[in-house]
C-alpha angles and dihedrals in degrees: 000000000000137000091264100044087055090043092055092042092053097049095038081059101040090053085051093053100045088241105156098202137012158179135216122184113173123175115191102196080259106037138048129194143141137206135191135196145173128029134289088244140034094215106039104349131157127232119288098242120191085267108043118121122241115175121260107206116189089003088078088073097069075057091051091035089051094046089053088048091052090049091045086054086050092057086245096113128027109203092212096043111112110256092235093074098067102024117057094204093066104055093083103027117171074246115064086198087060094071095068103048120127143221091238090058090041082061105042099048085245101116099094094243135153117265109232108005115177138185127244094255119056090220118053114124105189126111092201105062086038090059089037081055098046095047084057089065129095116239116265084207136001103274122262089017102096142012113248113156115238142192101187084063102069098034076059088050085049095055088051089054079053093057107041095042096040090230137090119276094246091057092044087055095049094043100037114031114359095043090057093047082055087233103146094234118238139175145193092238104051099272121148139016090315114190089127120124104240123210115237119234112248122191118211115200117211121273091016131101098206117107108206126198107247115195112240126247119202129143114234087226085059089068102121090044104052118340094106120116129175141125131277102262086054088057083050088056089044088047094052094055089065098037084053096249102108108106106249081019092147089043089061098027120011124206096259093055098044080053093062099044085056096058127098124243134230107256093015097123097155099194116174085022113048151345088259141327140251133185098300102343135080116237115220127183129054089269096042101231104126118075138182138106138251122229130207122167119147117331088333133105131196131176136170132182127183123180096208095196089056099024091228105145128171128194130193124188108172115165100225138068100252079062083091087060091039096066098053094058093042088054087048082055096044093049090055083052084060096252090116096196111195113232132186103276099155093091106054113106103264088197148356123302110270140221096231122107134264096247083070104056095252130111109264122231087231103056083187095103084058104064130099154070123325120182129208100174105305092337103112111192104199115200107195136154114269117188102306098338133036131269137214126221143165132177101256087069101276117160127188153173128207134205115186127218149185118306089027086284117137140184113231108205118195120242090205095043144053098208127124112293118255125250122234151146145180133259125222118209103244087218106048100012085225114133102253089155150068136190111196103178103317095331128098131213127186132228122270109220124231090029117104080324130090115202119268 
């Protein structure tokens, strides 16, 4: 591969796609190169230049994941203290169990948490009534049983940056990790020296062509989960300290630390997301041994994968949401170029629905014993029939189909969107063989009583 190829396979995509603007790193182990293409914005935009900022979503949180890691190595932070040693809000929580929660399990999506949870106001920027909130709410799971991706998990990890630097999340990012890596920090909420040029969200909706700008939510209290933002080749220089490239790699992260960020955790069954989970990075492969994470975050895409044994690494930032279909067929391309990039497969149907029953593991012919109400917080997921298919829907506008599949697993395609599908299943109780639980891409709900569900 060469810088122009690259260049001509990003910009034929992203055409396809409808992606107004995009960026490609690609590190082979040997060579190193980015490319850029499009425009910031799809009405009046600039240029994407090799700088320019798009958001990373959830990718923000490997950054969040790597600067707890250095503080852990420090002695700041012990990943099996309980979190109520270090955070106040968290010595008398409405659940006991909360108390002892851990940073490992925060990491690794393990604690039992609420996904998303928010604050009354918007815009409330402290940590600390967001921890003192979250430690008001009851547990979705018991801590350190199941795998059920949280946000909240990792707003709560950047309180506790707060707590043990004495500064706020965004400065203990620049100073410690991002300023050494040479990567110009920059944020969705203002932080930092600013002067970069940002990329704009764009929605397309299915069957159309138009990329429209959407404007972007975030709450200012969901920082360390999701308010980065930065350019490809940045994600290459974040990806070399863990493959042992970065120049003073061992200084900010030494080898027995990156070890223990890459390996995967107890409880951490990532299904709908990836292949398994480690302290901060998703695994993907059979063998694991690729690891990375994948960012979403209103009408913007982000993805990064680094093989640490050969040091090949690929990042992809798009701003728009058919950025999530365009990285599957750029890592095709780039596998037929001989840079064979691991990607979350487990979750794709294997065979046709059957006409077994659920107690058997298998997709009933009458999806009626599957609808229903499952609840994550205050987030209620409603399953209900919808002409001759389902349909999922939650309060914040969500709109969903499902196709079921072997094994009680679906695909829930968006109506508003035209962004990949999300993986999911449902989950029988052993005991009774009655569903009690749903995975929604990574993140579980449990099953409301009384409501298309009659008690076991």
């Amino acid at each position: 591969m060469n810088m122009r190829h690259a260049a001509d396979l990003l910009s034929t995509l992203a055409r396809e796609h409808a992606v107004p603007g995009a960026q490609l790193a690609v590190d082979t182990g040997t060579e190193v190169f980015s490319v850029a293409t499009g425009v910031t914005r799809s009405t009046a935009g600039v240029p994407v230049e090799d700088g320019t900022a798009f958001a990373y979503g959830s990718v923000t949180k490997a950054f969040t994941a790597t600067l707890v890691l250095q503080l852990a190595s420090d002695g700041d932070i012990g990943l099996d203290d309980p979190l109520a040693d270090s955070l106040a809000e968290f010595r008398r929580p409405k659940d006991r169990a909360a108390a002892a929660l851990t940073a490992r399990q925060l990491l690794s999506h393990t604690a039992g948490l609420v996904s998303d949870h928010q604050l009354p106001d918007p815009g409330e920027r402290s940590l600390f009534r967001y921890a003192a909130s979250v430690a008001a709410l009851p547990l979705l799971l018991a801590p350190g049983t199941s795998f059920s991706y949280a946000n909240t998990g990792y707003n709560l990890l950047g309180r506790l940056v707060e707590e043990v630097t004495g500064t706020s999340w965004q400065t203990a990012l620049g100073d410690f990790l991002l300023g050494p890596l040479g990567i110009r920090p920059h944020f969705l909420h203002g932080s930092g020296p600013g002067g970069r040029v940002e990329a704009e969200g764009h929605a397309v909706r299915p069957g159309e062509r138009e990329a429209r700008p959407v404007g972007l939510y975030l709450p200012p209290t969901w920082a360390p989960a999701g308010g980065l933002c930065g350019s490809a080749r940045d994600l290459l220089g974040f990806a070399r300290l863990h493959t042992g490239a970065a120049a003073g790699a061992d200084t900010l992260l030494g080898p027995r630390d990156r070890a223990a960020m890459h390996t995967p955790q107890p409880a951490a069954d990532a299904f709908g997301m990836a292949d398994g989970w480690t302290l901060g990075l998703a695994r993907y492969g059979a063998d694991g041994q690729w690891l990375g994470h994948d960012g979403t975050v209103d009408g913007a895409t982000c993805h990064l994968r680094f093989h640490p044994a050969s040091g090949a690494a690929v990042a992809l930032t798009t701003n728009a949401t058919t950025g999530t279909r365009l990285w599957p067929e750029l890592l095709a391309e780039l596998r037929t170029l001989g840079l064979d990039v691991a990607d979350y497969t487990g979750a794709r149907p294997e065979s046709p629905q059957s006409t077994e029953s659920p107690a058997a593991g298998r997709t009933p012919a009458d999806p009626a014993p599957l609808y229903g109400d499952y609840a994550n917080g205050d987030t209620v997921f409603s399953v209900r029939p919808h002409g001759d298919g389902i349909r999922l829907s939650d309060p914040s506008g969500l709109l969903a189909d499902l196709e079921l599949h072997d094994g009680l697993r679906f695909s829930a395609r968006r109506t508003d969107t035209a962004a990949a599908p999300y993986p999911g299943r449902f989950v029988p109780d052993p005991a009774t063989g009655a569903v009690d639980l749903m995975q929604l891409a990574g993140r579980s709900a449990t099953r409301l009583r009384g409501v298309g569900h009659s008690a076991a």
